[in-house]
C-alpha positions in Angstrom: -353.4 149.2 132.9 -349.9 147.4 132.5 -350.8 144.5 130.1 -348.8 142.0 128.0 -348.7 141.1 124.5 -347.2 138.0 122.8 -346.7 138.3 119.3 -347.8 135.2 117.5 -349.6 136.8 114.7 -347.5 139.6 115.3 -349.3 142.2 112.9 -352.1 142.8 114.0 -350.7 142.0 117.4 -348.6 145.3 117.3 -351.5 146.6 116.2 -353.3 146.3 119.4 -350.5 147.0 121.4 -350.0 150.7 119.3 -354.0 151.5 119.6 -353.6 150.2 123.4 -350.8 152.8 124.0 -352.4 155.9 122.4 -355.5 154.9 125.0 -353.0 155.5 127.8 -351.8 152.0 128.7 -348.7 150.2 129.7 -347.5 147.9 127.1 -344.5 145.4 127.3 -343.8 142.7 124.8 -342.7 139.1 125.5 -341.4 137.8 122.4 -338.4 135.7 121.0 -334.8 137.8 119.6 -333.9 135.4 117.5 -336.7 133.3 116.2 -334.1 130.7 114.3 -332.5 129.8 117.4 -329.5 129.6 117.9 -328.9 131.1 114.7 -327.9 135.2 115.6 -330.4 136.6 113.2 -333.1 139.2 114.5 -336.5 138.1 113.7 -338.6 141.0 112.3 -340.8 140.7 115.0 -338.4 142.5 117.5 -337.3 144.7 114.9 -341.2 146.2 114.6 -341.5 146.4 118.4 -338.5 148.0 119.0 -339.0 150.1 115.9 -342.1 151.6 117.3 -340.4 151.6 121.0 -342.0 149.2 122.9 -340.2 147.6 126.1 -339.1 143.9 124.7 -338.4 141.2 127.3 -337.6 138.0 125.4 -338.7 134.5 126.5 -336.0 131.5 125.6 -339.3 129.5 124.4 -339.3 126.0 122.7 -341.2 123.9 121.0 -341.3 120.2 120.0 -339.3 120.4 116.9 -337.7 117.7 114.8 -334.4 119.3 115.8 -334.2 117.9 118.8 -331.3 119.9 119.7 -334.4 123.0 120.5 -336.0 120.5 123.0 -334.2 121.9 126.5 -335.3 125.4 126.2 -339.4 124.5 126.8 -338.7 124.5 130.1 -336.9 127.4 130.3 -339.9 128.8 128.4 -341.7 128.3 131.4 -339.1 129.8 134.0 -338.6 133.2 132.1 -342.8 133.7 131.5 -342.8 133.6 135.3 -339.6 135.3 136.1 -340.7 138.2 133.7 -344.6 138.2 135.0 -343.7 138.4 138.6 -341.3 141.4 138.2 -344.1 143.1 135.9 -347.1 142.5 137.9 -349.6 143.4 134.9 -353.2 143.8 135.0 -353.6 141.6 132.2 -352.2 139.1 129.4 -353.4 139.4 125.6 -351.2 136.7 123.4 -351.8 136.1 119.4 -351.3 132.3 119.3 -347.7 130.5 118.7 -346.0 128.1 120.8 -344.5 131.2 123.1 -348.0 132.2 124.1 -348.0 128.9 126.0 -345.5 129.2 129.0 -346.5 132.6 129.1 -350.3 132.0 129.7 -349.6 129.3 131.8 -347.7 131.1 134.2 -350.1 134.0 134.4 -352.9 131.5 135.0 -350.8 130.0 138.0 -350.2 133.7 138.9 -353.7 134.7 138.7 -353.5 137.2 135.9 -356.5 137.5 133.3 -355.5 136.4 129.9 -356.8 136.5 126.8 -356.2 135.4 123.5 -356.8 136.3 119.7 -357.4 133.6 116.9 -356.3 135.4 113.4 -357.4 132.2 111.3 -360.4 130.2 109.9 -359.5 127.6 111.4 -357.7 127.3 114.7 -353.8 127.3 115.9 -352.7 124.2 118.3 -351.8 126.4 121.5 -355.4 128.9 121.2 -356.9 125.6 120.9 -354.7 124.4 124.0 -354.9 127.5 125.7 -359.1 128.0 125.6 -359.2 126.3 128.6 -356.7 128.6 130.8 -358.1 132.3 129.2 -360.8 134.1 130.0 -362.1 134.9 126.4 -361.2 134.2 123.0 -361.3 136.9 120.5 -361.7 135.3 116.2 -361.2 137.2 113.1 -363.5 135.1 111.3 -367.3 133.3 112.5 -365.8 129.8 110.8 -363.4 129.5 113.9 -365.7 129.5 116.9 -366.7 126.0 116.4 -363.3 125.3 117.9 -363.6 126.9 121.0 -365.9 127.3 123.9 -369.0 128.7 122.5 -369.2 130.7 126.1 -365.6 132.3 126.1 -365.5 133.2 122.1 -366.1 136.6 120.8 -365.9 137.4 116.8 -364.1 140.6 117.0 -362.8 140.8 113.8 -358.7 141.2 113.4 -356.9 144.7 115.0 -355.8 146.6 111.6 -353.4 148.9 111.7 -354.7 152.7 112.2 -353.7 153.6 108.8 -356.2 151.2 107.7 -359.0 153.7 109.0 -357.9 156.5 107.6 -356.8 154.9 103.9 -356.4 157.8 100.8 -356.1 156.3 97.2 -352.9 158.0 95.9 -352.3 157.8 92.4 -348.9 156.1 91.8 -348.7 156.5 87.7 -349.4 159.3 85.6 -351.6 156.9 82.9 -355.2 155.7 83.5 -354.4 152.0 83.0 -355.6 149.6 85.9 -353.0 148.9 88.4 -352.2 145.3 90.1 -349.6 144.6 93.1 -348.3 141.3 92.9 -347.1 140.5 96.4 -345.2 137.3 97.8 -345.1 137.8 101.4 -342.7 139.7 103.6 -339.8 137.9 101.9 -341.5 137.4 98.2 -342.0 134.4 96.6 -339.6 132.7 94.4 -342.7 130.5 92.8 -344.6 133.3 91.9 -341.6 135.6 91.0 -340.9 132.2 87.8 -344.2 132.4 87.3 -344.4 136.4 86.5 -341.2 136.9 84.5 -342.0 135.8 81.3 -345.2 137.9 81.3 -344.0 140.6 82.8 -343.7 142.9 79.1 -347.2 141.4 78.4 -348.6 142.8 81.6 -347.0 146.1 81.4 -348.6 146.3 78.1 -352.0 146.1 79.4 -351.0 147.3 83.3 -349.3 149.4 85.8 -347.6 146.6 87.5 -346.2 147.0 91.5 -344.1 144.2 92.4 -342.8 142.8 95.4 -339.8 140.5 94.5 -338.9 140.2 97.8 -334.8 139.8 98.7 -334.4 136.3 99.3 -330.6 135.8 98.9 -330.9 132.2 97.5 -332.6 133.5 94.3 -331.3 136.8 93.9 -334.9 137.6 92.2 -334.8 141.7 93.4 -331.5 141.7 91.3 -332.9 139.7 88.1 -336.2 141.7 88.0 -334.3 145.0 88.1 -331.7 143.8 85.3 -334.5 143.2 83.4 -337.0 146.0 84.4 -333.4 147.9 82.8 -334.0 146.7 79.7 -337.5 147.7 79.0 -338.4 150.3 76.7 -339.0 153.5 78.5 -342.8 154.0 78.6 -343.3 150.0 80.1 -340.3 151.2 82.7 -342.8 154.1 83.4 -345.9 151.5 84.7 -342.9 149.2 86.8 -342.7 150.0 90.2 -340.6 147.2 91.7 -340.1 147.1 95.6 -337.9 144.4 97.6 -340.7 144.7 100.6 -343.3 147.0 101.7 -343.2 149.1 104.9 -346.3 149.4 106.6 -347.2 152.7 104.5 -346.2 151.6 101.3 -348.2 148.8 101.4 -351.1 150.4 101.9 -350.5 153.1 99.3 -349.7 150.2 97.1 -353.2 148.7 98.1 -355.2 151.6 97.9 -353.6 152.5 94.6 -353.9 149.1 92.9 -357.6 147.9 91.2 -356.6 144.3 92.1 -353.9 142.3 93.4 -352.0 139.0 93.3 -350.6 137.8 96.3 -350.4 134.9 98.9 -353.3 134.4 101.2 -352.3 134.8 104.8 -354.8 135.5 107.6 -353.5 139.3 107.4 -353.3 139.8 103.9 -356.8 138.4 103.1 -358.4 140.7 106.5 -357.0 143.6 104.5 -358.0 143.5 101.4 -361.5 142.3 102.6 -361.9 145.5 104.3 -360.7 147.6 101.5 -363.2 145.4 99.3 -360.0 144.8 96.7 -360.4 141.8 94.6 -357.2 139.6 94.2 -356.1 137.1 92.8 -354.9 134.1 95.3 -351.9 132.0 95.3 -352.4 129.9 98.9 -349.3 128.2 100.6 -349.3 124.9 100.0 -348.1 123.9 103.3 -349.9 126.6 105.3 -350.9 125.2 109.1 -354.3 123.2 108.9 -354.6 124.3 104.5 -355.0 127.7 106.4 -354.4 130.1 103.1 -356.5 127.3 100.8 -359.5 127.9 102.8 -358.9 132.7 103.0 -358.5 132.0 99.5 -361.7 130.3 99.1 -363.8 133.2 101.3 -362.9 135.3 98.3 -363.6 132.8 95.6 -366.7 131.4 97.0 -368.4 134.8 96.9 -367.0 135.9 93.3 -364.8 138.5 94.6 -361.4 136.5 93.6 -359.9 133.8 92.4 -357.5 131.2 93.5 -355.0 129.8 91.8 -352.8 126.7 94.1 -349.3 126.3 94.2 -349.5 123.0 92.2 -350.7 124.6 88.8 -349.5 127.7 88.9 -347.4 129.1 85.5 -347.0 131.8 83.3 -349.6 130.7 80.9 -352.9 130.4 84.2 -351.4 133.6 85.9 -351.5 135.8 82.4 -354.8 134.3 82.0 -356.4 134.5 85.6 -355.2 138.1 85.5 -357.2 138.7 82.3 -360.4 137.4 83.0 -360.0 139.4 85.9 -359.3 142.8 84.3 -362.8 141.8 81.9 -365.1 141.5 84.3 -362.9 144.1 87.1 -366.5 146.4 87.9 -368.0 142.8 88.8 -365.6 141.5 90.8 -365.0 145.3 92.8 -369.2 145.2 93.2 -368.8 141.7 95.5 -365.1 142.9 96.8 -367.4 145.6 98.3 -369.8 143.6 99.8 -366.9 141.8 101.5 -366.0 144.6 102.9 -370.0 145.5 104.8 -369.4 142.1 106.4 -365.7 142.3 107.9 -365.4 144.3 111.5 -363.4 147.1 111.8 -363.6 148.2 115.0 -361.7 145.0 117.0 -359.4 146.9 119.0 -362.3 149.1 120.6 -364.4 145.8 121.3 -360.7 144.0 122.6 -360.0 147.3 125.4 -363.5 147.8 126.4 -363.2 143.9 127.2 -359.8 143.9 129.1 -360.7 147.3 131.1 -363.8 145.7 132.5 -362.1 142.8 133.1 -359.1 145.1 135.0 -362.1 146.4 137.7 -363.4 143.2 138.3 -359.8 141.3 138.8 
């Protein structure tokens, strides 16, 4: 089969599109260059893709945007989806949300092509909820999303993970036996949790192996202030800081496996993760996260004792040191229910997602 994949949710979208390959099938990715149009800057998207050698073909998309200035290029949104799909000819269309899985669907629909989409949130993204109507089935991550779609097109697959995700090894980073935390911001880090960590950071180390994602946001400079001071630290607290600017795939998943708990933002990807590793964490949601998206993963973990949340609004030095704390007390507790998260999260969404689109390739 020669199918198509819009990025979105481009994580577990690549994914997919890497377990799709190794099954023998024709991928080609129709994404955006240069998602900050018309700034010149390669989105990391395209970078992964064509990292891991998939065909890109990118799509001048647009979206209504309070820069007006992005307005003109919806149409021609439309105009390369149909351009690129009648050259193509695939079999089938598999997009992961985001306002360039519209033109694209749209024009396969006109085209006759089977689509199909994937929902990565609790709660549901403008164009799946737009595009229901034109797909043949939509595929959720999480139960609390199907109320949002058409009961008889929805599947709860659970989200595609990345392979090494199956095959995960606990690796044993320091050469103590304290407990280990990753505190994470996000691909790029997070400057509010970064203030929040520093003047705790000896105090932690005291108590912790401490992996750190700073992130290399050039505004803040926080990579280069964390290592100045992770210079200054006695030698054995320099022994349990392992401070990273990001993680590649690898390393965040040695981090993971490594780490008894971890403190971190609460994506859709993120959350899927640890769930399925059954790692308890420690959750600071995005404040201004589509539809309260992180408030409510942060919640799935709270709710059933296998976290705890912290929001934007009150987070400092003095809750973090704390939360962290009580955490590390009662850490056989909250790895018990992280556990029994992990029974109830699916694993096996990119075997349920091809069985789905081959069937659906013989009777097209």
């Amino acid at each position: 089969m020669k199918i198509v994949i819009i990025g979105g949710h481009h994580v577990s979208a690549l994914a997919l599109a890497v377990y799709l390959r190794k099954k023998g099938h024709s991928i080609v990715w129709l994404g955006t260059r240069y998602p900050r149009w018309p700034e010149k800057v390669e989105g990391i998207e395209y970078k992964q893709v064509k990292k891991e050698g998939f065909d890109f073909i990118e799509i001048r998309a647009g979206k209504f945007h309070k820069n007006a200035f992005r307005w003109p290029r919806i149409p021609l949104g439309f105009y390369d989806s149909f351009i690129s799909l009648k050259k193509l000819k695939p079999d089938a269309i598999v997009s992961f949300g985001g306002y360039l899985a519209v033109p694209v669907v749209l024009a396969g629909w006109s085209m006759r092509v089977p689509s199909f989409t994937h929902e990565q949130t609790r709660t549901a993204g403008l164009a799946n909820k737009f595009l229901s109507r034109f797909v043949k089935k939509i595929f959720i991550a999480w139960p609390q999303s199907a109320s949002f779609f058409p009961k008889n097109k929805t599947l709860y697959t659970g989200l595609p993970l990345r392979q090494q995700f199956k095959q995960v090894e606990k690796k044993k980073l320091f050469s103590n036996n304290l407990p280990t935390i990753t505190i994470a911001g996000g691909k790029q880090g997070s400057h509010i949790i970064n203030l929040s960590v520093e003047p705790i950071l000896k105090t932690l180390l005291k108590e912790f192996n401490v992996i750190h994602q700073a992130g290399d946001m050039l505004d803040y400079k926080d990579y280069l202030s964390f290592t100045e001071l992770r210079n200054k630290l006695p030698a054995d607290l320099k022994k349990r800081y392992l401070l990273k600017k990001f993680f590649e795939d690898k390393e965040w998943l040695s981090c993971l496996s490594s780490s008894d708990f971890c403190v971190c933002r609460a994506g859709a990807h993120t959350v899927y993760e640890l769930a399925y590793l059954g790692k308890p964490a420690i959750f600071i949601p995005l404040p201004f996260s589509y539809a309260d998206e992180q408030q409510k993963n942060a919640e799935f973990f709270s709710k059933n004792n296998a976290g705890e949340l912290i929001t934007q609004k009150k987070l400092n030095s003095k809750e973090l040191l704390e939360k962290i704390l009580a955490v590390k007390k009662s850490l056989s507790l909250y790895k018990k229910n992280a556990e029994n998260l992990k029974k109830r999260i699916p694993g096996n969404a990119e075997d349920v997602i091809l069985s789905l689109l081959e069937s659906s390739s013989q009777s097209h």
